[in-house]
Phi, psi and omega in degrees: 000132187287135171309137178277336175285354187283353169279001202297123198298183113357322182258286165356256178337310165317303209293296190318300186320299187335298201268010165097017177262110188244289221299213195247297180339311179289326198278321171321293178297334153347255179296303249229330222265139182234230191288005177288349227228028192263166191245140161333094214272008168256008178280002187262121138010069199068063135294280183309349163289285137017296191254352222225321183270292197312290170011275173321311183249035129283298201299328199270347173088034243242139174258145168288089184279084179294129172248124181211177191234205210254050155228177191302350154289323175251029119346260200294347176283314179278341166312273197338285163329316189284332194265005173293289182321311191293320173316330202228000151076036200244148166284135172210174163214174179216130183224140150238123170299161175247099209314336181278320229269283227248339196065185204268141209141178174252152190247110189291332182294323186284308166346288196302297198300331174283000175257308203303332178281009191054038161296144214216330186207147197226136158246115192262158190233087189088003178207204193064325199316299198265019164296009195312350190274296209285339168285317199280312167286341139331317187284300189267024180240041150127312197252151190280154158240111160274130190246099154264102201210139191263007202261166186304155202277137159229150227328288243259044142079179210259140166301160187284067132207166173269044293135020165272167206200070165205144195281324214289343167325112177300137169096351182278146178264339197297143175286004185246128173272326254230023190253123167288188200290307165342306230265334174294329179296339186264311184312333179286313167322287159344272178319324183258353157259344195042224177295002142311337190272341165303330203282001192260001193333314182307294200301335175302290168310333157300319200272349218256307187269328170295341184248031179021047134307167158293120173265085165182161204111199160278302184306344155284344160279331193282335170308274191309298176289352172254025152270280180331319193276320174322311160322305197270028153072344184345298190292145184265345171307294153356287144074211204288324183284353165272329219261302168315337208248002178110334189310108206235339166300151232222304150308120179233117167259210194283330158312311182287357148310291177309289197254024179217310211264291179311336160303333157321278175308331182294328168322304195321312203266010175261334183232358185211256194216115173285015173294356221266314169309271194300316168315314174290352183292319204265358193275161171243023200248100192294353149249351167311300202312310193293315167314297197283325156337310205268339191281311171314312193291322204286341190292282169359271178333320165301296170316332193295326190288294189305332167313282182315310160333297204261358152301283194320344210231346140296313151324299197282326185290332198262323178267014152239353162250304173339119167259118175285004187255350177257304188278127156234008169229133180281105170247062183279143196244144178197137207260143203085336187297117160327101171302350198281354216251316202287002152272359171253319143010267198283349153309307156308325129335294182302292152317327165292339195227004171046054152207171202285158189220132191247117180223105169282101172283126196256113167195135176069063156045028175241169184218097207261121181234171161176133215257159171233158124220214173216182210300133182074002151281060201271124194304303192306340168274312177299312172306313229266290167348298187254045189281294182343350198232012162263131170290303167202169165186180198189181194132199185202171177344297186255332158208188202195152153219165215202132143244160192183137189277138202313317200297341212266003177259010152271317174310312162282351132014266176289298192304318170294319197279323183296351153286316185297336173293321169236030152231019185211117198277164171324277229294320185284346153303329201264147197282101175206160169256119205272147179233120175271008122193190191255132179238166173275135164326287232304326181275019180262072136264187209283326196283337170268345171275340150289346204261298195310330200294337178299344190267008185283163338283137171295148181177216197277127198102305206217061171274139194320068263309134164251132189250156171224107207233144209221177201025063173255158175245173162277105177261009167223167156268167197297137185212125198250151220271301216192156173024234188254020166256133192227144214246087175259168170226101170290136191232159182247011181081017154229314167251126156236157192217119188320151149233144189261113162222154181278196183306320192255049183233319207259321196292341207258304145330298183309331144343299212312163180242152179316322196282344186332088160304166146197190210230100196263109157259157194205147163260186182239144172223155156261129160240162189280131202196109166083344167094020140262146194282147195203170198237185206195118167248099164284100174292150169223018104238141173245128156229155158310127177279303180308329160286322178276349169255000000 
């Protein structure tokens, strides 16, 4: 078989190398590997256990409470889970907490409320892993438990069953560590379906980029082909929710994942009830779907307003107590703050201030947080550290969640920044852009931008490529598109090219002089205009060349 790599132009290759892909083989697997190349789901660790009790409580008419939680991994985890059921002809229910209602978690109350309804078996989605309390009653009133959950294993050791479904599991064989819950759920799927079980991808890639896994991997093939299957609208809720939200491209990528489709689902379970979400996943009803869409969209909005409210107001609390020369983990409280809002919060937190961020809701002296951070920082190891002063917490690497009794949040305070004093270097506060090499305008041809399309999809792992080019001039002035993105055209004094720049890139333009060089990294985006394709350079730093000499 002829290499698909021997046309790769020279920058291309230069690009690869960059991410450590040299040989042809490693580039192959890559670029190329699709669903053959998906791993055996029974090489995973009481998998055969597993597919073996549904199995039993199919045959037995025996009903099934899938418990998932109330964001879009444990959505789309649970979406999955039903339509597996349904496909086999199996009795279920469905419960998602509700976050003011239930906390974050398996629910002792649904625990309780699933024997009285003669539930014989409880599958958790995206939760249970720290749940022993809530299994051991399940457990002793009767009913089996199964746990699909991707979160970190924890110290004072795993609940009482054997029925788990996580690689991170000692004694586990599967080679992917990296799966979100969805994505343990389609493997499970997988098992009790074989390729029937594909037809569920979309929700695995909604769940796979919305829970900022790693696009490497397995999750970048189950990411790309449930990019395909999203494209083609099948589920109709899905949809009626790209149709709400505007979405007028026929191609869907991660974006439109990250920041259109997923916030929509996410709303439900931020400002209300994530029943609202799974329903449009699960309906067959074609104004049901366009109803619950618009409720979402409308949810959305909402959530957009409390966000922004309480970022202002977060802000304003970290640039009047914070000593940025002692705190390298931020950490603010606030009383009323929407628990649904403080993890997109503390995100905003993280770009504003380039350091990791803890945003803490405060009410009746208990305190609900949920912390981001950033490359080289692991939240879930700084929580571990100051586990004494939490009521619980979970997470992974880039973000956590946390209770904590009020009086105990100076104190986690203090203890996080003193592990941050000795895991987290200077260098990694300070703000700058890595380029993954340097190029000529002249070298953005059609044949390297085609090239580049292999590496898509872009995220976490596999980020979008940035380039860096120098002795450009301006050939306009700044002309602004929308909030604080604003619109120049850079020339290398042959080729021009439309450019995206924010507020303080446009005040640094507005200076320049005719003779101004400067100095651009950027990523390329291609857009559609008129039904001709034109290329778009998304600046992330601009500097005066002339100035810096």
């Amino acid at each position: 078989m002829q290499k698909q790599t021997q046309n790769f132009l020279p920058a291309f290759r230069k690009l690869l190398a960059k991410r450590g892909l040299t040989d042809d083989a490693a580039i192959e697997a890559f670029l190329f590997s699709g669903l053959f190349s998906l791993h055996d789901p029974f090489l995973m660790k009481n998998m055969r256990e597993v597919k073996s009790r549904i199995e039993r409580a199919i045959r037995n008419n025996e009903k099934i409470l899938i418990h998932g939680d109330y964001d879009v991994d444990g959505i789309t985890g649970v979406a999955v889970l039903v339509y597996t059921l349904r496909r086999l002809g199996g009795q279920y229910a469905t419960f998602l907490p509700e976050r003011e209602r239930d906390g974050y978690g398996v629910s002792e109350t649904a625990v309780r409320e699933a024997r009285e309804q003669g539930i014989g078996l409880i599958v958790t989605v995206d939760c249970g892993i720290t749940a022993k309390n809530e299994i051991e009653i399940a457990r002793s009133n009767g009913m089996d438990v199964i746990v699909i959950d991707h979160h970190r294993l924890p110290a004072e050791g795993l609940p009482d069953t054997h029925l788990i479904l996580n690689p991170l599991q000692e004694g586990c064989a599967y080679p992917f560590k990296e799966l979100s819950a969805a994505g343990l759920v389609f493997k499970l799927s997988q098992a009790l379906l074989g390729d029937t079980a594909l037809e569920s991808l979309d929700f695995v890639a909604l769940s796979t980029i919305c829970d900022i896994a790693p696009l490497t991997g397995e999750n970048r093939i189950l990411v790309k082909k449930g990019l395909g299957t999203l494209s083609e609208k099948k589920n109709l809720g899905l949809r009626a929710l790209a149709e709400v939200a505007k979405i007028k491209t026929s191609k869907l990528d991660t974006g439109h994942v990250a920041f259109i489709l997923g916030p929509r689902l996410n709303a439900a379970g931020r400002m209300s009830s994530p029943d609202t979400a799974l329903q449009l996943l699960l309906t067959s009803e074609p104004r049901e779907a366009e109803s619950l869409a618009k409720i979402l969209d409308a949810e959305n909005k909402a959530r957009q307003q409390y966000e922004k409210d309480v970022t202002k107001e977060a802000i304003q609390k970290v640039e009047r107590t914070v000593n940025f020369n002692r705190e390298r983990v931020l950490v603010v409280d606030g009383k009323g703050w929407h628990v649904g809002v403080i993890g997109i919060v503390a995100s905003r937190l993280v770009e504003k201030f380039c350091r990791p961020a803890i945003v803490i809701s405060v009410e009746d002296g208990m305190g609900r947080g949920s912390g981001r951070s950033i490359k080289g920082f692991h939240l879930f190891e700084a929580l571990q550290a100051s586990g004494s002063l939490l009521e619980e917490f979970g997470g992974h690497e880039q973000a956590a969640g946390l209770s904590i009794k009020e009086q105990n949040i100076p104190r986690l305070r203090e203890t996080i920044n003193g592990f941050a004093l000795e895991h987290l270097a200077p260098e990694a506060l300070k703000r700058s852009v890595k380029a993954d090499m340097e190029l000529g305008l002249g070298e953005l041809t059609g044949p390297f931008l085609k090239q580049l399309e292999l590496l898509e999809p872009y995220g976490i792992g596999n980020p979008r490529p940035v380039f860096r080019s120098r002795d450009l001039q301006l050939k306009s002035k700044a002309r602004r598109l929308y909030g604080e993105t604003y619109e120049v055209v850079l020339t290398d004094g042959v080729l021009h090219y439309q450019a995206h720049i924010d507020e303080k890139q446009m005040l640094l333009c507005a200076v320049a002089t005719a003779e101004s060089l400067f100095e651009a990294a950027y990523s390329v985006k291609t857009k559609q205009w008129n039904g001709l394709e034109t290329l778009l350079l998304n600046v992330k730093e601009l500097k005066d060349q002339t100035e810096a000499s």
